[in-house]
KEBA-148246 format. One record per residue (C-alpha): x, y, z. Coordinates in steps of 0.2 Angstrom, whole numbers, padded with zeros to 4 digits, always signed. Layout:
KEBA-148246
XYZ
...
***
This chain:
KEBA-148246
+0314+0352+0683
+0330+0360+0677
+0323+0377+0680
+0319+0372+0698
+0337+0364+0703
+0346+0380+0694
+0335+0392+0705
+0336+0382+0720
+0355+0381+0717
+0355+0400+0714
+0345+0404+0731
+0356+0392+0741
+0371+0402+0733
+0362+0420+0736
+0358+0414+0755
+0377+0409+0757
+0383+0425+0752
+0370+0435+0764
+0380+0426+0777
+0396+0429+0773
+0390+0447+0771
+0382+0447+0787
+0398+0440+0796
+0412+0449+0787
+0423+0452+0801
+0431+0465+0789
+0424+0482+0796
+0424+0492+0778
+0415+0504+0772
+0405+0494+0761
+0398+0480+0774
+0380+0489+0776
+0379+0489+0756
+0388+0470+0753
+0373+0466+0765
+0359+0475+0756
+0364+0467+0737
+0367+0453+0746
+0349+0451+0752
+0341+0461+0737
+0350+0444+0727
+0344+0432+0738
+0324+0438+0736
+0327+0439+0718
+0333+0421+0718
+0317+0416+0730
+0305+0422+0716
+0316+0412+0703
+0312+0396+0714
+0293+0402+0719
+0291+0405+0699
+0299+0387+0694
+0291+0379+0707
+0273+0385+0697
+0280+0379+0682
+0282+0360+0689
+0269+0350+0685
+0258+0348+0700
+0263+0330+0705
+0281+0337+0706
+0281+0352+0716
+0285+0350+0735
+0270+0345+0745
+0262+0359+0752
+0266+0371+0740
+0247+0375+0734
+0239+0376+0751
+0233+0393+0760
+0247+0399+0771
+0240+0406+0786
+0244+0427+0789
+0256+0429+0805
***
């Protein structure tokens, strides 16, 4: 379970600076790159949490989790 909260914690972090790089009202010339790291780190920390998640025992993992997702 500690694996999970870490990853979790990790993505939440990830996503928030995906955000900020998004909405940097500072026009440098590194904005397009913060974005692109920033979003490379946030699908990096997803697979952390996707790979934890496995890990739990079944009864722990969030409901849902093993069930077919349907293609878009």
């Amino acid at each position: 379970m500690d694996a999970f909260v870490a990853a979790r914690d990790e993505l939440a972090h990830a996503a928030l600076a995906y955000v900020r790089a998004q909405i940097d009202p500072r026009e440098h010339a590194h904005s397009a790159a913060d974005v692109e790291y920033s979003e490379e780190l946030m699908c990096l920390a997803a697979g952390r949490v996707a790979r934890a998640v496995e890990a739990l025992a079944e009864s722990r993992q969030p409901i849902g989790w093993d069930e077919a997702v349907a293609p878009v």
